[in-house]
C-alpha positions in Angstrom: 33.6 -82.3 132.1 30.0 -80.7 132.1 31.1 -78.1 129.6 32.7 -81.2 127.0 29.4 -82.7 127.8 27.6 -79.5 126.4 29.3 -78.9 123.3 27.8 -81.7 121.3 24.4 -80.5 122.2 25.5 -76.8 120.9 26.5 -78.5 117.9 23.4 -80.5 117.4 21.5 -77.3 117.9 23.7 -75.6 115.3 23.5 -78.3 112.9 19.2 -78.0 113.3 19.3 -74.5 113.0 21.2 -74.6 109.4 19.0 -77.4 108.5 15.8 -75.0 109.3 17.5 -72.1 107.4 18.0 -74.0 104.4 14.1 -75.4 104.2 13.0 -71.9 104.7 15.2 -70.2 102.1 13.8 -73.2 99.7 10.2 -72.7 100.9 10.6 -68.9 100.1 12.0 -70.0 96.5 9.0 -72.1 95.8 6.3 -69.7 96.7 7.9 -67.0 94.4 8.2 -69.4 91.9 4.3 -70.2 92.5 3.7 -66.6 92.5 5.1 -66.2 89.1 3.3 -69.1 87.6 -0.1 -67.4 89.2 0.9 -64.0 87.4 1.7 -65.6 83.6 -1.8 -67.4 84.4 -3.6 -64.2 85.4 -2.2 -62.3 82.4 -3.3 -65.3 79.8 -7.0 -64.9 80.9 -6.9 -61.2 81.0 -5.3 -61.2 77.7 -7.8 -63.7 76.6 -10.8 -62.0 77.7 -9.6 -58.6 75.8 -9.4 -60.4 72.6 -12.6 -62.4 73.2 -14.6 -58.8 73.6 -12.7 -56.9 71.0 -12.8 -59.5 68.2 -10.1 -58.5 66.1 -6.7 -60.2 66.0 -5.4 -57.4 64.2 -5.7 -55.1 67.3 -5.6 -58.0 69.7 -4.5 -61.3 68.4 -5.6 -64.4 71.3 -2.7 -66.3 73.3 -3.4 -69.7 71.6 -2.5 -68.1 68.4 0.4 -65.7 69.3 2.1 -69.4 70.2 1.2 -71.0 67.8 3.5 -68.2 65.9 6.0 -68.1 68.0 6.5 -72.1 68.2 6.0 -72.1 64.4 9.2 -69.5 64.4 11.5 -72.2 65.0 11.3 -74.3 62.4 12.0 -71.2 59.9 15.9 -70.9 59.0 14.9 -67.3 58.7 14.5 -67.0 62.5 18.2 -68.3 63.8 19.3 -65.8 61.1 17.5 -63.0 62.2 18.4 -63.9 66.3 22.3 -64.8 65.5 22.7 -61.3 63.2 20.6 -59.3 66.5 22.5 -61.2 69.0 25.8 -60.5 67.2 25.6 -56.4 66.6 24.3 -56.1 70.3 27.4 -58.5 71.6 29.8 -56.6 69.7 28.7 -53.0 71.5 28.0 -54.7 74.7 32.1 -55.7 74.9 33.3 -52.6 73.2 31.8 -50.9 75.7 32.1 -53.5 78.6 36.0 -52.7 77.6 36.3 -49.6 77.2 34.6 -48.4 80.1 37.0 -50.9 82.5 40.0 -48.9 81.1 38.5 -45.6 81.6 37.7 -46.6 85.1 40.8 -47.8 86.5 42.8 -44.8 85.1 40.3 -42.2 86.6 40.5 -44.4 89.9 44.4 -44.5 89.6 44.8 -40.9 88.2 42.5 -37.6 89.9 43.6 -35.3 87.0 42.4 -38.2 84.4 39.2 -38.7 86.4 38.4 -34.5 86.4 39.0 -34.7 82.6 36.5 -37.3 81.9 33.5 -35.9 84.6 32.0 -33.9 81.5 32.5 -36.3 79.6 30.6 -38.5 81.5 27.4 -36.4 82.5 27.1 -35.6 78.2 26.9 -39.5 77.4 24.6 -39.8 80.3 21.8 -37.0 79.5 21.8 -37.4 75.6 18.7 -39.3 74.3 18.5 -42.6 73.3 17.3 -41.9 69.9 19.7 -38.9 69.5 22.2 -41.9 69.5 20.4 -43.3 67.1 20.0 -40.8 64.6 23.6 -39.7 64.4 24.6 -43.7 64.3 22.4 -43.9 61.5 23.7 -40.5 59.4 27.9 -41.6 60.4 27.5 -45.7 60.3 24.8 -46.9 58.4 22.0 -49.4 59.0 24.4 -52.3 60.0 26.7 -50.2 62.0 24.5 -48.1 63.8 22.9 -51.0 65.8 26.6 -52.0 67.7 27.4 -48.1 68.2 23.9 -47.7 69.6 24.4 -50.1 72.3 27.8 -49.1 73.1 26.8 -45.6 73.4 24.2 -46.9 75.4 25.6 -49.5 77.7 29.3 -47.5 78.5 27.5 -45.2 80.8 26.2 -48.2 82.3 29.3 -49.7 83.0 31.6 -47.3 83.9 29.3 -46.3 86.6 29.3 -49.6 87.7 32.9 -49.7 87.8 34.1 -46.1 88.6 31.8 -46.7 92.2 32.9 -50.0 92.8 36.3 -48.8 92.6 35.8 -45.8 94.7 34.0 -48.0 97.6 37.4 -50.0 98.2 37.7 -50.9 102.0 40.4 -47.8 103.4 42.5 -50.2 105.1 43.4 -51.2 102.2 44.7 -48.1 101.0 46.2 -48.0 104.1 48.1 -51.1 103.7 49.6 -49.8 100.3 51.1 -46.8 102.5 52.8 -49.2 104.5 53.7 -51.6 101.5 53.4 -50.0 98.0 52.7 -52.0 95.2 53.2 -51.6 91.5 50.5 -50.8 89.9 50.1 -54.0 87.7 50.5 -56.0 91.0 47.4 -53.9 92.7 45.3 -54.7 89.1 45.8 -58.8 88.8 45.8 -58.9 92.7 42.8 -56.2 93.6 41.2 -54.5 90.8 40.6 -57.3 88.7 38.8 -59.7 90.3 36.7 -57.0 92.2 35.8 -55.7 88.9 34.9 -59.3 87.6 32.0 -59.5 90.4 30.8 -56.2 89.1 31.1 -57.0 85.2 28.6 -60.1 86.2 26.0 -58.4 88.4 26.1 -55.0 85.8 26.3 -57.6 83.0 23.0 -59.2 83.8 21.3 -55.7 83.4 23.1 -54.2 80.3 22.7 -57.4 78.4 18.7 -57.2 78.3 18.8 -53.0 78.1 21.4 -53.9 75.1 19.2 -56.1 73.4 16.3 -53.9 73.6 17.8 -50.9 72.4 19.5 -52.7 69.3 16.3 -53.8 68.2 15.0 -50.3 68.5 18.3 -49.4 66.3 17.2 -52.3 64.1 13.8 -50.8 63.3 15.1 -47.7 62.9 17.4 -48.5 60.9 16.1 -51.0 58.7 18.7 -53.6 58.5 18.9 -56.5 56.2 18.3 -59.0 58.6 17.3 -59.1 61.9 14.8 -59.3 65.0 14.2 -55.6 64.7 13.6 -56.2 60.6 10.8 -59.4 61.3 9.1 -56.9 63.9 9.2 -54.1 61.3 8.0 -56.2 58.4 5.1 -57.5 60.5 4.3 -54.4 61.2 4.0 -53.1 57.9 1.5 -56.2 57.4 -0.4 -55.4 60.3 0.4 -58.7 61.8 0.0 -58.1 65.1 0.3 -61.9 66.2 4.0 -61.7 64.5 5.1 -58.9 66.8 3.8 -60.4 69.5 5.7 -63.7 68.9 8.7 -61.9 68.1 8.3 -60.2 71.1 8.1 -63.4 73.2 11.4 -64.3 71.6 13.3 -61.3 73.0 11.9 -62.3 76.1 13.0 -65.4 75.9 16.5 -64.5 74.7 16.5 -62.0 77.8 15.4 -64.7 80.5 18.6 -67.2 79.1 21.0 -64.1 79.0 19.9 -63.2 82.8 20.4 -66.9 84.0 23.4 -67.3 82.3 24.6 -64.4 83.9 23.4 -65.1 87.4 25.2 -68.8 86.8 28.1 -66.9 86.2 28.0 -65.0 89.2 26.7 -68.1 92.0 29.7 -69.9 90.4 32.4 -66.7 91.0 31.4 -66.8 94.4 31.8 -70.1 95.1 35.2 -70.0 94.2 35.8 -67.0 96.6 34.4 -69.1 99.6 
């Protein structure tokens, strides 16, 4: 009887120590998100007080006015333009490689010979320069071409990384169990491989798609498309409008902030649905 009497209590003890996790995980969220309101602050007066000693908007343009810009962006047809042609060049080399680099990965984890083949292969597309990639984009593709074959070039080392060691990191009991009981291999990819790999497209995703979107700008510039983020920064450039490449700057921020919690949405949800 004393022990039924107890377990209520451990319950109610339970209960108030879940309770006092959950206020301090949302205390902790709160502060950072303080903290990062405190650093955007300290980097307004800072960038504030250089352009109130330098005096020169062409070398420093002030915040009030570098918003002004960037708000003004929006109401210019010009702008969803430029972001949809940007967005759609990077998104096209982000799944061709995203792709790609899935295949590649489950036939070198499924195949030792296949996986020996492709080693070289692998340590060349990781050591060339970024702006070799560029180059030779530019000389085989074109302007418009080059940008989607930049960021594939760029983002498949990314991802078959990603993948190849997620792969390799399966639990050996596992493998075990497939002694015991084999499986075909198309049952061991819907069943296993699969939705492993979905985890790790959404946590590599949320990195490649920012390093993607800065690197097909840089393509963009280089490149000197017809239309696009990397062709507004380029032209305001040329004008020495400083202010314009620093609103167009605060757009690819902002495209990258979205893109990240998208991502990260992505993810909470998946694991939910695992739970």
């Amino acid at each position: 009887m004393e022990k039924g009497r107890n377990l209520p209590i451990f319950y109610l003890k339970i209960r108030d120590f879940n309770n006092n996790l959950d206020a301090k995980v949302y205390n902790t969220e709160e502060q950072m998100k303080k903290g990062h309101v405190l650093s955007i602050l300290i980097l307004l007066v800072l960038w504030q007080m250089a352009a109130v000693s330098v005096g020169n908007d062409i070398l420093i343009p002030f915040p009030l006015e570098t918003l002004r810009c960037f708000a003004s962006l929006f109401a210019q047809p010009m702008f969803y333009q430029a972001v949809g042609s940007t967005i759609l060049r990077v998104t096209r080399g982000f799944i061709l490689s995203l792709v790609l680099a899935m295949v590649i990965a489950v036939l070198a984890e499924r195949y030792e010979t296949f996986r020996s083949l492709f080693a070289p292969i692998q340590i060349i597309t990781r050591t060339i320069p970024n702006i070799s990639y560029m180059i030779l984009a530019l000389i085989w593709l074109g302007s418009e071409g080059a940008v989607s074959a930049v960021s594939f070039m760029i983002l498949f080392p990314v991802f078959y990384n990603a993948f190849i060691n997620c792969l390799s990191s399966e639990d050996p009991a596992l493998r075990d169990v497939d002694l015991l009981y084999p499986e075909t291999f198309l049952m061991r990819l819907r069943s296993r491989i699969l939705p492993v790999l979905l985890i790790e497209i959404l946590q590599t995703g949320r990195t490649a798609a920012g390093l993607g979107l800065k690197v097909g700008i840089m393509a963009e510039i280089l490149g000197q498309v017809r239309t696009g983020i990397g062709r507004q920064m380029n032209f305001a450039r040329l004008n020495l409008d400083t202010t314009g490449i620093l609103a167009w700057t605060l757009v690819i921020i902002l495209i990258s902030v979205l893109s990240d919690r998208m991502f990260s949405w992505l993810l909470t949800e998946k694991k939910k649905e695992e739970q």
